[in-house]
Each structure stands twice: as C-alpha cells, then as structure tokens.
N, C-alpha and C positions, 0 to 999 in steps of 0.2 A: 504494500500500500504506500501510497505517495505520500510524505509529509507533508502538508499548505501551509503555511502560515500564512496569516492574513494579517495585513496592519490597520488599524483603526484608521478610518477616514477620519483627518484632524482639521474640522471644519472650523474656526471660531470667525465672528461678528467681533468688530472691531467697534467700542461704541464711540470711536476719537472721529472715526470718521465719517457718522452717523448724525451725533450732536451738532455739529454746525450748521447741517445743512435744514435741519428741527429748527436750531434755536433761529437762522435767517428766515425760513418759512413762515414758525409761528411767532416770532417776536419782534425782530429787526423789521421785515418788511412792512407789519401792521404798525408800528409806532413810526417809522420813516412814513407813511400815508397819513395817520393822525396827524403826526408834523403838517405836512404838505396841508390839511384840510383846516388845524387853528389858521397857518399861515392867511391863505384864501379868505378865510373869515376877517381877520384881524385889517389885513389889508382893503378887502371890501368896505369894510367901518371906516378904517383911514379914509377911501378914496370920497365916500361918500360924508364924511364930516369935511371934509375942505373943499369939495364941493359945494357944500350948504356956506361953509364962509367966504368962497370967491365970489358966488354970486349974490350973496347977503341975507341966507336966510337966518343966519344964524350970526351975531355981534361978534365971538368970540372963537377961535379956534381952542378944542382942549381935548385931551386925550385922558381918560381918566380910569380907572380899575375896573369900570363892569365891561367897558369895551375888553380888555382883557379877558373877564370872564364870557363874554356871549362869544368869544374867539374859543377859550377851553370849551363849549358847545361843539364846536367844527369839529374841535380835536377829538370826539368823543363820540361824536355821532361816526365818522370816518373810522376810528378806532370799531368800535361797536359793526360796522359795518363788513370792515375787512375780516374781523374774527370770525362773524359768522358765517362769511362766504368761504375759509378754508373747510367749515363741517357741515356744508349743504350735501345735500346727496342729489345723486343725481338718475 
C-alpha cells in the first residue's frame, strides 16, 4: 500500500488587508460626503445672506452659530443618507 500524506491546505484571511478597504467603505467615504453636504449647506446660507445684503434686504451682513448649525443638518442628512445606501438591498 502506498503511503499519502496529505498536507493541510493553509488557507488564512489576512484581516490587514481586509480593514481598510471596510473602514474607507463604511467610514471615510460617508463622513468625506457628510463633509461635502455641511459644506453645500453652509455655503448656500453664505451665498444667500450676502445676497440679501448687496441688494438691501437685509442692513447688516453676519454670520452667526445657527447658520453653522442648519449647515450640521446637511452634514447629517448626507451622512444618514450615504449609510443607509451601503445596507439597501437590492
């Protein structure tokens, strides 16, 4: 009878090379869009208040905290957006 030896198939999953393209997937790419959509926002309010005071509707130019906040809105709504579009099904 013939001796065989067989060797174990030495399969492993590398998770180095795994995680990055996870963490750009689920993290980097939806926070880099949130960015992009405060942006959008923040600058819309910009364009649209100095608007209002080149043509007079408004006495005073000013930039003040909530415009910041209705800008974290964009960032959040795009955020919220892009997450869910990575676990639609299809």
């Amino acid at each position: 009878m013939e001796n065989l030896t067989t060797k174990q198939a030495q399969h492993s999953v590398s998770s180095e090379s795994i995680a990055p393209k996870k963490l750009k997937t689920y993290v980097i790419n939806p926070l880099s869009s949130a960015v992009a959509g405060f942006a959008s926002f923040f600058i819309l309010i910009l364009f649209s208040k100095l608007f209002s005071y080149v043509v007079g509707f408004n006495p005073s130019f000013s930039l003040g905290i909530e415009d910041v906040l209705y800008s974290a809105i964009g960032f959040g709504l795009v955020l919220i957006y892009k997450t869910m579009e990575l676990f639609k099904t299809e």
